[in-house]
C-alpha positions in Angstrom: -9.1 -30.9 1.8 -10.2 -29.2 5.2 -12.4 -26.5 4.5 -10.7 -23.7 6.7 -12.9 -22.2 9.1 -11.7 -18.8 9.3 -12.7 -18.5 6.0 -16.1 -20.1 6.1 -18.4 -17.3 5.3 -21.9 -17.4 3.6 -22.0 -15.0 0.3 -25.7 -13.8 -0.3 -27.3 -10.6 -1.8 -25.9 -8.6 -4.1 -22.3 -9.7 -3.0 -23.5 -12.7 -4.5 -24.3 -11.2 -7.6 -20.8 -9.1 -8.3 -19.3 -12.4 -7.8 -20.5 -14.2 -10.3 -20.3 -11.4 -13.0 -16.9 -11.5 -12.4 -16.6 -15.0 -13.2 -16.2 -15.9 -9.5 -18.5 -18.9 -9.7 -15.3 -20.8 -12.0 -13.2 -19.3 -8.9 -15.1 -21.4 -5.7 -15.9 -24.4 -8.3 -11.7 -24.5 -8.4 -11.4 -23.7 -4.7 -14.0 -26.7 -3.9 -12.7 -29.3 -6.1 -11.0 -32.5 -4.6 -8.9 -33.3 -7.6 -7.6 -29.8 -8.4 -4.7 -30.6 -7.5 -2.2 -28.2 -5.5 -3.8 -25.4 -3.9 -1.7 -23.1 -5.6 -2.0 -24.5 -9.0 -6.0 -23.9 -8.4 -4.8 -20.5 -7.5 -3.1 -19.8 -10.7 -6.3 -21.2 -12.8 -8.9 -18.2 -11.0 -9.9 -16.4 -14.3 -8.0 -12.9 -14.2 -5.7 -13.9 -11.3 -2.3 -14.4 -13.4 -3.1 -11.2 -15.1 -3.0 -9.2 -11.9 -0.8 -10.9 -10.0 1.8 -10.1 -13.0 0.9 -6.5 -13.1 1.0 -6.8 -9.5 4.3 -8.2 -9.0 6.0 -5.7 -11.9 4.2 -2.8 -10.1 5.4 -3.9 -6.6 9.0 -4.6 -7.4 9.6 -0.5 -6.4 8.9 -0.6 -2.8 11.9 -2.6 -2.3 14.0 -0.7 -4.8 13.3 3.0 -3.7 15.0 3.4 -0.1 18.2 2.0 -1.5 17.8 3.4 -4.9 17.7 7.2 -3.6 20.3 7.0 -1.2 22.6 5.3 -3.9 21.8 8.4 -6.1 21.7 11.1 -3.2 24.6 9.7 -1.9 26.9 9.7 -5.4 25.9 13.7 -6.1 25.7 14.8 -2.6 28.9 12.8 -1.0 26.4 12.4 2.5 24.9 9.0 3.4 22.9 11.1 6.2 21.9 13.4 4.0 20.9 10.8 1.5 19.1 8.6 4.5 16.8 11.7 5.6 15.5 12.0 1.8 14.9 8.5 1.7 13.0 8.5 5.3 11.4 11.6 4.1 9.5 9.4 1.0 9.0 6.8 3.5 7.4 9.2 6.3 5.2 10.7 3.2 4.4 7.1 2.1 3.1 6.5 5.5 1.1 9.4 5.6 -0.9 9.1 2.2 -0.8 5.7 1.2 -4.3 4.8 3.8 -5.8 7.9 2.4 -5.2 6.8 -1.0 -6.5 3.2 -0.2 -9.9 5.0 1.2 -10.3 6.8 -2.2 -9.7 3.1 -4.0 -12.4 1.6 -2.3 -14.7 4.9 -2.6 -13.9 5.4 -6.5 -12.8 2.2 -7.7 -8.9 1.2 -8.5 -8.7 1.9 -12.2 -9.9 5.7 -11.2 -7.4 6.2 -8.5 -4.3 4.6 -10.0 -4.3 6.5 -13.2 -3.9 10.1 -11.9 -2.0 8.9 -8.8 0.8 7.0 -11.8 0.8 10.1 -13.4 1.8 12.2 -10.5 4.1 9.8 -9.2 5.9 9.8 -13.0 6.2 13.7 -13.5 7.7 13.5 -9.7 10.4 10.6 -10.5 11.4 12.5 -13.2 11.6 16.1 -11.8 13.2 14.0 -8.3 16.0 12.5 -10.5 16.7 15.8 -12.9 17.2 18.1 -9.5 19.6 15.5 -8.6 21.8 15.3 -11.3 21.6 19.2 -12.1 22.6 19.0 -8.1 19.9 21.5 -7.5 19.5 23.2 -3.9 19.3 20.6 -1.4 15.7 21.7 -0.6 14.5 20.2 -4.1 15.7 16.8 -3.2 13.5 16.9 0.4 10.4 18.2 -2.1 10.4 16.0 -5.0 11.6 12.8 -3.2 8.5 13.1 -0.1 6.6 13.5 -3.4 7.8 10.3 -5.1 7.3 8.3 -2.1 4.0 9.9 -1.3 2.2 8.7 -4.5 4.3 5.7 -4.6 1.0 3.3 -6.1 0.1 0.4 -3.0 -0.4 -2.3 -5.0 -0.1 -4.7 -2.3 -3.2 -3.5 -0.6 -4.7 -3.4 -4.5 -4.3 -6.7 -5.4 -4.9 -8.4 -2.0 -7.9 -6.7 -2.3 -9.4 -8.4 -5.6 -8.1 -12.0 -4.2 -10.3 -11.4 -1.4 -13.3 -10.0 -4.3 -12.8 -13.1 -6.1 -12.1 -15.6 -3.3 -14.2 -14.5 0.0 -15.8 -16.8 1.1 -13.7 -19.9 -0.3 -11.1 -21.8 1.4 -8.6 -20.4 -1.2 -8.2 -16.9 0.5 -5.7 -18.3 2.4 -3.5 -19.8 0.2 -4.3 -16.4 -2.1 -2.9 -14.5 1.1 0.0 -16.6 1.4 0.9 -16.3 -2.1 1.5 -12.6 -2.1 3.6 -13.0 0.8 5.9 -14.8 -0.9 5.6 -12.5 -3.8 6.6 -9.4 -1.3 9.7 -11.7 -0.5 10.6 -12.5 -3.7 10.7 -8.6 -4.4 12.3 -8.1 -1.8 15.2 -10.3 -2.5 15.8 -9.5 -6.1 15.0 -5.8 -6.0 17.8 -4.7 -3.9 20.2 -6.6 -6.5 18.7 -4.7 -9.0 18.9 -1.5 -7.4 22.5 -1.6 -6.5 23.8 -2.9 -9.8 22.0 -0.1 -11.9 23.1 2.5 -10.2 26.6 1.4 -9.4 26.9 -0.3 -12.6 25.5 1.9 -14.9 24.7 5.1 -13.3 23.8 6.5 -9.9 20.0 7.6 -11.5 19.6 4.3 -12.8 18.5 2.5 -10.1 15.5 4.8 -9.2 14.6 5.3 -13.1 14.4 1.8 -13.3 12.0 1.6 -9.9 9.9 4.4 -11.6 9.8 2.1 -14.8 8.7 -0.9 -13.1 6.3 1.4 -11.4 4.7 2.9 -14.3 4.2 -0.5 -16.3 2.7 -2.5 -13.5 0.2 0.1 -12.4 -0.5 0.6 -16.2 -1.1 -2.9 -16.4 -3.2 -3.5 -13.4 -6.0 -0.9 -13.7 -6.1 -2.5 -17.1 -7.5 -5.4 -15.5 -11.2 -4.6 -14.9 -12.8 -7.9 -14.8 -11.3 -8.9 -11.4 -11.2 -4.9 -10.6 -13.8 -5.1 -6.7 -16.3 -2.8 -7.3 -16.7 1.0 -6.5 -18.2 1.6 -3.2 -19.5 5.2 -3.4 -20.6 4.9 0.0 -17.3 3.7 1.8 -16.7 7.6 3.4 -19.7 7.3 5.1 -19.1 3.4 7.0 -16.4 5.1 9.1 -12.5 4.7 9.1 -11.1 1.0 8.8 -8.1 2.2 11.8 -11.5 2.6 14.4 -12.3 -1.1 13.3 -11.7 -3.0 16.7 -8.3 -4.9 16.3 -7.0 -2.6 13.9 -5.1 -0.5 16.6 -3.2 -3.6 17.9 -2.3 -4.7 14.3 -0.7 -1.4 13.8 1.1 -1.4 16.5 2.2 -5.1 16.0 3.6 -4.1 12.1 5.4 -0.8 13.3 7.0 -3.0 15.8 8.2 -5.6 12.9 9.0 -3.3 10.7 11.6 -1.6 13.3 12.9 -5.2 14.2 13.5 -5.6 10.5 15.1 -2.6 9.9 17.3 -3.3 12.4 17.9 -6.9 11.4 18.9 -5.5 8.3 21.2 -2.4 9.3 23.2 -5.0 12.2 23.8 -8.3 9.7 25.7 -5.2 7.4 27.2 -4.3 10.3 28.3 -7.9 11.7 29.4 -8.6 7.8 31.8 -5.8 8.0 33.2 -6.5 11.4 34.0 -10.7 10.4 35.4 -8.9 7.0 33.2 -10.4 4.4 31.0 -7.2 3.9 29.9 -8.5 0.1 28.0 -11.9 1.9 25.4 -9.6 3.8 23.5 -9.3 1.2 23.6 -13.5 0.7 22.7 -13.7 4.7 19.4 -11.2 4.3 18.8 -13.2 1.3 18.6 -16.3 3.3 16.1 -14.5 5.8 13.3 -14.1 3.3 14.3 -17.3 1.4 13.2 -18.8 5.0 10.4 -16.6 4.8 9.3 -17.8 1.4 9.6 -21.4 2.0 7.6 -21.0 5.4 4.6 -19.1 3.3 4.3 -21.3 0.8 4.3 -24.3 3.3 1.5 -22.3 5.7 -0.4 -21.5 2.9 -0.7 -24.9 1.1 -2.7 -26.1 3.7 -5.8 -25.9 5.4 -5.9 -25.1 9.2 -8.4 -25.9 11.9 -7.1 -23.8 14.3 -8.6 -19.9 14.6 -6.9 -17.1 12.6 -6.1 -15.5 15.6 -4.6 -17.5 17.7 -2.1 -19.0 14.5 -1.3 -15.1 14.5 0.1 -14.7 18.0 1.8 -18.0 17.2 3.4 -17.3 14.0 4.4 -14.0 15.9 6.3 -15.5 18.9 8.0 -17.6 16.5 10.1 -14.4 14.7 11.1 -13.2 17.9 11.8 -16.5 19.0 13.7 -17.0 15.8 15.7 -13.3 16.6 16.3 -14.2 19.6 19.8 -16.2 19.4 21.3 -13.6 16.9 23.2 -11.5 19.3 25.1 -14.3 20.7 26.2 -16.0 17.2 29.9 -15.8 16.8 30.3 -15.6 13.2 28.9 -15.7 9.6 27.9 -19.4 9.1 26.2 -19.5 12.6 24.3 -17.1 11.1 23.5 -18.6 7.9 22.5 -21.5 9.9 20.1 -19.8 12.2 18.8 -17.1 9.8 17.0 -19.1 7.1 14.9 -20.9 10.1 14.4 -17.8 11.6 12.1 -16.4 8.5 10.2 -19.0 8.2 7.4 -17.3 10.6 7.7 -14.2 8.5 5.2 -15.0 5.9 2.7 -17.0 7.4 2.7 -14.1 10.2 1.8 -11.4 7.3 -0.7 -13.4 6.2 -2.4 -13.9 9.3 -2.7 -9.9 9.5 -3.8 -9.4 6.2 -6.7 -12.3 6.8 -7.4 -10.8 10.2 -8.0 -7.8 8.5 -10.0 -9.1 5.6 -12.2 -10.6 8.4 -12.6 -7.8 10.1 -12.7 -4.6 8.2 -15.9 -4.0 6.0 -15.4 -4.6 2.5 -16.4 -0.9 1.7 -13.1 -0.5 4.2 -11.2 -3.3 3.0 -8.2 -1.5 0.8 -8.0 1.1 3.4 -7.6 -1.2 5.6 -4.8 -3.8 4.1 -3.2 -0.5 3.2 -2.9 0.4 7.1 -0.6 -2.6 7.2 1.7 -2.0 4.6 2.4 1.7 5.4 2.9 0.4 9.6 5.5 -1.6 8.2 7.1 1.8 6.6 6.7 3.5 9.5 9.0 1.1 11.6 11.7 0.4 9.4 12.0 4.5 8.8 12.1 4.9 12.8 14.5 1.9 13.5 17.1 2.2 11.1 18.2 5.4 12.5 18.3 4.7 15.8 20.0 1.0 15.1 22.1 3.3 13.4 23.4 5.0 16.2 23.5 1.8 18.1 25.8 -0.2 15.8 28.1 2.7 15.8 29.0 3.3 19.6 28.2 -0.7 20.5 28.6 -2.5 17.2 26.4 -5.3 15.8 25.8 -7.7 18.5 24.0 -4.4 20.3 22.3 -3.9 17.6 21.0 -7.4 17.3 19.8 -7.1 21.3 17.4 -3.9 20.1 15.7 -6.5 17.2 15.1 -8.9 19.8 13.3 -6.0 21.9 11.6 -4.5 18.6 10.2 -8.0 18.1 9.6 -8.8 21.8 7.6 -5.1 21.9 5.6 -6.4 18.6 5.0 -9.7 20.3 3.7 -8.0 23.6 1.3 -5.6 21.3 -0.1 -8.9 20.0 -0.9 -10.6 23.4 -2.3 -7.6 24.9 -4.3 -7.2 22.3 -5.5 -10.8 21.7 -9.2 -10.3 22.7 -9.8 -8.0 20.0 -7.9 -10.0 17.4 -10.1 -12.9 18.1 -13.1 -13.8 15.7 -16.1 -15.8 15.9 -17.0 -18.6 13.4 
């Protein structure tokens, strides 16, 4: 195999040293061997990694299960979707606002330290969130206690990207390690609505969101349990800056808010288009299909080794989901957009990996959680700023409109990309 050069870095020092007491030496022999086998089968056999990816996957499942799961519960005591959809952007918007500081504490005090207070917070405030709501409790509780359940809602994306790039810097198998949680966020992201929406219109409207807290609980549990892959404290991370100031970092931002809008919208207009061909019930099948696509790109992009630079396979990747978006408002019915869909995700995943290895290029390691943390909470921001306003598109044009303002959400992120290529590219 290729060695791949954006990850071609030398590992000296003490660096050196943490590595191999964390038995990162077995890690690179794996990552350098010939006869291996598949890259991701000599992913699976770093010592530690199926321990935390497991905790990490259990722990992750809630951040596609807590949007839907409080407005399915906000909705059934309160009667009002908007009322339902401003406590859910409300966790969202306090998401966004904590989740980098939270990551900058990580890599100051370690993960184990942060994730075990921050679980137990996030706990008490499920459990106060969901008692307000089925006491139906002034209105004003449900704004409190749900900003506070998204709030302290654990990243473990950011956590677990972060020990992949402990273990692995330096090797060739970053990249398929980066690609591999990709299509783990997609796989959440498929099954997690399902989940969701059966519990609490199955069972009972608080089921869905006790579940999400469950899953929660156990996976963070699990994951700070896991010390030998655990990157080490870095007490002096607060005084090596902010990993946002970190040139490039402002133009990935910008690119992820901008994606995260076009996928909100994506998301709110193939409802939408569902209803209107009268075959509501398949949307969920259709947005399954987009991150199958995206699934079956990552694990392509990631199984092999590229020669071209990181950056310049990121602006690619990129053009290709707007490209991808593009034909959606003209489609005239439900299998055109089966058809087109699937092949329109399959950019998706090889394009989050691109920023997350941009950023683990870039940022300093002191920086590094922080910094992959920036990502995930851009992606938050955008989908809680362009679902309300695709809203209020779909309604007074209907779903072909709504299409049209993906295909500009994406075209903006694309654009933010370009102009900001110079400081995305790196030097070998």
């Amino acid at each position: 195999m290729v060695a791949d050069n954006d990850c071609e870095q030398p590992t000296t020092g003490t660096a050196s040293l943490a590595r191999r007491a964390t038995g990162v030496d077995a890690a690179e022999a794996l990552a350098g061997s010939a006869v291996a086998g598949n890259p991701y089968g000599r992913l699976l056999r770093v010592p530690g990694a199926r321990a935390f990816t497991a905790a990490g996957f259990v722990g992750r499942m809630p951040m596609s299960m807590y949007g839907l799961g409080v407005v399915l519960l906000v909705s059934a005591v309160t009667g009002k979707y908007g009322t339902a959809g401003e406590v859910s952007a409300t966790g969202i918007i306090c998401y966004a606002l904590f989740v980098p500081r939270l990551g900058r504490l990580t890599d100051r005090f370690g993960q184990a330290r942060v994730l075990r207070p921050l679980i137990a917070v996030f706990a008490a405030s499920a459990v106060a969130f969901i008692a307000c709501a089925e006491i139906q409790a002034p209105l004003w509780t449900l704004f409190v206690t749900g900003g506070a359940l998204g709030g302290t809602m654990p990243s473990l994306g950011a956590m677990v990207r972060a020990r992949w790039s402990h273990l692995l810097g330096g090797t060739a198998l970053l990249h398929t390690a980066f690609s591999f949680e990709s299509v783990v966020d997609e796989v959440i992201f498929i099954t997690g609505p399902v989940i969701v929406t059966l519990l609490a219109t199955g069972a009972h409207p608080s089921a869905g969101i006790g579940a999400a807290a469950v899953l929660a609980v156990a996976g963070t549990l699990l994951l700070a349990a896991q010390r030998r892959t655990e990157p080490p404290a870095r007490p002096s991370a607060h005084r090596a800056g902010r990993a946002i100031a970190v040139p490039g970092m402002a133009v990935l931002v910008a690119v992820y808010v901008f994606m995260g809008a076009m996928f909100g919208t994506i998301e709110l207009s193939t409802v939408a288009f569902a209803q209107e061909q009268g075959h509501k019930p398949l949307a969920g099948l259709v947005l399954g299909t987009y991150a199958l696509g995206s699934a079956v790109g990552g694990l392509v992009y990631g199984s092999r080794a590229w020669r071209s630079p990181l950056g310049q396979r990121f602006l690619i990747t990129l053009l290709g989901i707007v490209a991808g978006v593009a034909p959606m408002w003209a489609l005239p019915n439900l299998p055109a957009l089966f058809g087109v869909i699937f092949f329109s995700g399959l950019t998706i995943a090889p394009t989050l990996t691109g920023g997350y290895s941009l950023v683990e290029r870039r940022v300093p390691p002191e920086l590094l959680t922080e910094g992959m943390s920036w990502l995930s909470t851009s992606i938050g921001v955008g989908l809680a700023l362009g679902a309300p306003v695709a809203g209020h598109v779909i309604d007074s044009y209907g779903a072909h409109w709504g299409y049209v303002l993906a295909l500009g959400c994406g075209a903006a992120s694309a654009a933010a990309g370009l102009l900001g290529a110079r400081t995305l590219r790196l030097t070998s």
